[in-house]
TIVO-2410 file (N, C-alpha, C; in nm, 3 decimals):
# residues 40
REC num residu      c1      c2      c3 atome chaine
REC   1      X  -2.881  -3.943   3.016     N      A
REC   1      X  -2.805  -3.892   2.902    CA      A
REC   1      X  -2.702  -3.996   2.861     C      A
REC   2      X  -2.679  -4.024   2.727     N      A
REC   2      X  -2.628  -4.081   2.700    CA      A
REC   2      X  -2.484  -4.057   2.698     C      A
REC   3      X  -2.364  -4.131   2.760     N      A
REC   3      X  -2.234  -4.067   2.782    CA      A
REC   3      X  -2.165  -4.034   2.646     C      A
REC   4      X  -2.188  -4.069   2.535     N      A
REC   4      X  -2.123  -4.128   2.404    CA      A
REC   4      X  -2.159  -3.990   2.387     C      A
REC   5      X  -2.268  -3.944   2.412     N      A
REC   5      X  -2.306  -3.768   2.333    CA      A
REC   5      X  -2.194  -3.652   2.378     C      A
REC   6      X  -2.186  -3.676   2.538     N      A
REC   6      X  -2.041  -3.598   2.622    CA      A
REC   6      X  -1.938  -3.615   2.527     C      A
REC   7      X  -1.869  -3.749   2.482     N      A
REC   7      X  -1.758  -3.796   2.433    CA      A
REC   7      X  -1.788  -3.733   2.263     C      A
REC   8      X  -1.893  -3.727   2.206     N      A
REC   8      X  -1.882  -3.687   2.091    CA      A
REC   8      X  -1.849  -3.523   2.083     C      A
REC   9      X  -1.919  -3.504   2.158     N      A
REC   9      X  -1.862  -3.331   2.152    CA      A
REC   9      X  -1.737  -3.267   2.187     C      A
REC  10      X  -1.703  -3.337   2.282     N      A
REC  10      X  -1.553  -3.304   2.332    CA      A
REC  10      X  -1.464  -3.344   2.184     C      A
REC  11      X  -1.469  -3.469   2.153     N      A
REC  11      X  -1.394  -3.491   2.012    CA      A
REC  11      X  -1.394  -3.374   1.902     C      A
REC  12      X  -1.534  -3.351   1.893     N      A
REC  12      X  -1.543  -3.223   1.776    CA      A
REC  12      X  -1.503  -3.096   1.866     C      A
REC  13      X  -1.458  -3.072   1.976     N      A
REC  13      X  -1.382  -2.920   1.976    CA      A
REC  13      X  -1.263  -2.974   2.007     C      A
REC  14      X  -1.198  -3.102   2.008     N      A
REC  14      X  -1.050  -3.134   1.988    CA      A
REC  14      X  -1.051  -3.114   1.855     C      A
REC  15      X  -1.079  -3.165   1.711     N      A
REC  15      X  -1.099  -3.133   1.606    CA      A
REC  15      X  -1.097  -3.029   1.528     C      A
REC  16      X  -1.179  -2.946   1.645     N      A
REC  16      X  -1.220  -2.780   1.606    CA      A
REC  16      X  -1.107  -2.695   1.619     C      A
REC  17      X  -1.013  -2.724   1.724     N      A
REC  17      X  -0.902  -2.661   1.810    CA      A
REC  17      X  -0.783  -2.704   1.745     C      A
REC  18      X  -0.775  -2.832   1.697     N      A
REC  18      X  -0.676  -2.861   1.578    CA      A
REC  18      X  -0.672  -2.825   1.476     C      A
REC  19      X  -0.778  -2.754   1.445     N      A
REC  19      X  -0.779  -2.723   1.259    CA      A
REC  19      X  -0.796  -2.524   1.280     C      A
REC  20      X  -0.803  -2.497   1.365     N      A
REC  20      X  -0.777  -2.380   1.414    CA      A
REC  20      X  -0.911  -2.278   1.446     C      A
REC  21      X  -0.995  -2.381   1.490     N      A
REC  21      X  -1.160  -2.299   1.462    CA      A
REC  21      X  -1.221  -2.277   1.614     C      A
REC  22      X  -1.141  -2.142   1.691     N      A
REC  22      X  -1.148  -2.211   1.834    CA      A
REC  22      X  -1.314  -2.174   1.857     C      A
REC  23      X  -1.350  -2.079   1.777     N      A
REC  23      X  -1.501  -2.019   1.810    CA      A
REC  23      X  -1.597  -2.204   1.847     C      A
REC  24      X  -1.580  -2.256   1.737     N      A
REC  24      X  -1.653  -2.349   1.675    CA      A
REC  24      X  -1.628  -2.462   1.800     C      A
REC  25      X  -1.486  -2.486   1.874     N      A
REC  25      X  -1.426  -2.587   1.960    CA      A
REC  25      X  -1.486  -2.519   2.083     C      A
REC  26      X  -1.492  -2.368   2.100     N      A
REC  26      X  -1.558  -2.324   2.245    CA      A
REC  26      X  -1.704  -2.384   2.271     C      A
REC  27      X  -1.800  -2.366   2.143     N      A
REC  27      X  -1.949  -2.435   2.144    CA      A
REC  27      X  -1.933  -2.549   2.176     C      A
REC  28      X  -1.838  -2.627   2.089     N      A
REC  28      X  -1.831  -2.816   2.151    CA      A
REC  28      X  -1.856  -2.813   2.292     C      A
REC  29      X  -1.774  -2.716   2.336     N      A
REC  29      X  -1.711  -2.802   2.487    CA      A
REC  29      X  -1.829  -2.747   2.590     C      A
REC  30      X  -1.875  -2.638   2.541     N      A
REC  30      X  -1.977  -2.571   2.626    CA      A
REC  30      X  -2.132  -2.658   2.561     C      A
REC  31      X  -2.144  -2.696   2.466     N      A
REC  31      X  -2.217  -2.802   2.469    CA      A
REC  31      X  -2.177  -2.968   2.515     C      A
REC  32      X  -2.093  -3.016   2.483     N      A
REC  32      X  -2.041  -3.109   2.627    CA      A
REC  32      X  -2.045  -3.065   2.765     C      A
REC  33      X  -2.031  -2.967   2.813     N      A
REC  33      X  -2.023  -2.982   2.963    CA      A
REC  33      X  -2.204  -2.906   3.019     C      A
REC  34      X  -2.264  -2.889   2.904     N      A
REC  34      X  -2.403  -2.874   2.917    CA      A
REC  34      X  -2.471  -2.989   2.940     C      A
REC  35      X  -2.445  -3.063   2.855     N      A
REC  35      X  -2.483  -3.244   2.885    CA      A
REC  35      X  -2.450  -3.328   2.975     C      A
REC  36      X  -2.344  -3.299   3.076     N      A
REC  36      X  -2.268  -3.351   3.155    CA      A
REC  36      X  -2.345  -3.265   3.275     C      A
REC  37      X  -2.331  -3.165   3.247     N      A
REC  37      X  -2.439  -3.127   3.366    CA      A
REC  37      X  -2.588  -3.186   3.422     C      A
REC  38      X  -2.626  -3.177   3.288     N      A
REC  38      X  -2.777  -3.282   3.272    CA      A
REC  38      X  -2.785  -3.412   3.351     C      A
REC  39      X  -2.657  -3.472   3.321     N      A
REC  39      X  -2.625  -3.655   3.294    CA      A
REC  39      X  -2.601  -3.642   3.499     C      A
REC  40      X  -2.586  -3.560   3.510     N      A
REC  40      X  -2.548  -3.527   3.676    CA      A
REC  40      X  -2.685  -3.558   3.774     C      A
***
């Protein structure tokens, strides 16, 4: 897995969580740490 994909998603639910969209920032991160699981 490519690490840059982890790092992109985490960015978009920092993004998500800044602009006040936590639904949208919970998927990021639970799709980042889905990939990170993989990359394991």
């Amino acid at each position: 897995m490519d690490p840059s994909m982890i790092l992109a998603y985490e960015t978009m639910a920092q993004i998500y969580e800044a602009t006040g969209r936590a639904d949208e920032a919970a998927q990021a991160m639970s799709q980042a740490n889905a990939l990170r699981s993989v990359a394991e």
